[in-house]
C-alpha positions in Angstrom: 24.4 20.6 26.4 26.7 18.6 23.9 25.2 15.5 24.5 21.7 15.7 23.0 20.9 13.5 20.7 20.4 14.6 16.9 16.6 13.8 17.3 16.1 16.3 20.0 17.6 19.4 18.0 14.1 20.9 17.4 14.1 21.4 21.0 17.2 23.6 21.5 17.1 27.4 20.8 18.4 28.1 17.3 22.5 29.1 18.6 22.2 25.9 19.7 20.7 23.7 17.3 23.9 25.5 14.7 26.3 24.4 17.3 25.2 21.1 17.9 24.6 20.2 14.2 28.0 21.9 13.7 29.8 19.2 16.1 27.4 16.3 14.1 28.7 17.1 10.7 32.2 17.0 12.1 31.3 14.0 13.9 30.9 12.8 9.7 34.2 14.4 8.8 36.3 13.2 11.0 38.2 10.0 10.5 37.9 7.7 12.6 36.3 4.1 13.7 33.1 5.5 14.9 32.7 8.1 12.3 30.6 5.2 10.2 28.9 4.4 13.0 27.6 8.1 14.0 26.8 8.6 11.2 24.6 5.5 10.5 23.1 6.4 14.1 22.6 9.8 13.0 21.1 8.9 9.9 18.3 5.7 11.3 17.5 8.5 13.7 16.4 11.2 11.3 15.1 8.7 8.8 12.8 7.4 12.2 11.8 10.9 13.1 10.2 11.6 9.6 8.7 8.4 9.5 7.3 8.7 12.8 5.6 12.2 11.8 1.9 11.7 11.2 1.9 9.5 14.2 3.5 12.8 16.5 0.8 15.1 14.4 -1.8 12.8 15.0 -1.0 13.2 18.8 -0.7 17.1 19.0 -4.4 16.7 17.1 -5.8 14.9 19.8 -3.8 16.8 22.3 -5.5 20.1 20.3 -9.3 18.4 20.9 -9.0 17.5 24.5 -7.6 21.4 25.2 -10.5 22.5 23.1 -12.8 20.3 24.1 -13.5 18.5 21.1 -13.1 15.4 23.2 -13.5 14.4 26.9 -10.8 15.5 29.6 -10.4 11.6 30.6 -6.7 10.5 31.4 -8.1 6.7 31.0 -9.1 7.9 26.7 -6.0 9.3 26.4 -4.3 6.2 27.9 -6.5 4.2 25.1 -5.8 6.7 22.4 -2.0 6.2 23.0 -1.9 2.6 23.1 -4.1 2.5 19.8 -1.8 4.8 18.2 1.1 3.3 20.0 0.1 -0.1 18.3 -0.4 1.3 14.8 2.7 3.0 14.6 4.6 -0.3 15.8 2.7 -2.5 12.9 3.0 0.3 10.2 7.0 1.5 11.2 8.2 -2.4 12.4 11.9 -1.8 13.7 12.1 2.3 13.3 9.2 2.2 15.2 9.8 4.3 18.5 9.7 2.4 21.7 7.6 4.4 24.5 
């Protein structure tokens, strides 16, 4: 539980998400050699999450369509819909890009 990562705090219940971004600001407090480093780990990663975040919306959207059935229930136009969105969000993002 104290090793997730800072992007994967939305996923924890909120007790916690307050603990674990509790032990990351003292992470930043702390002196130390990798204090810098945390934090500059800490801070590529959040900036890379809210870059990233039309590219996640776009794929609850199309996640949204296929449940309603907007668009086809085909695993092979999902696979090309990924890859497509995969592709834009490596050409538009360059090194914060995600890899998958």
């Amino acid at each position: 539980m104290w090793n997730v990562p800072l992007q994967d705090l939305a996923s924890l219940q909120w007790p916690q998400r307050q603990e674990q971004q509790r032990r990351w600001t003292g992470l930043w407090l702390r002196p130390g050699p990798d204090t810098a480093t945390h934090a500059l780990a800490a801070w590529w990663g959040g900036l890379r999450d809210v870059l990233a975040w039309p590219f996640d919306a776009a794929r609850h959207q199309h996640a949204a369509g296929v449940r309603f059935g907007a668009w086809p229930r085909s695993l092979l136009e999902s696979q090309r819909f990924e890859q497509q969105l995969g592709l834009w969000e490596n050409l538009t993002l360059g090194p914060l890009a995600r890899s998958r």
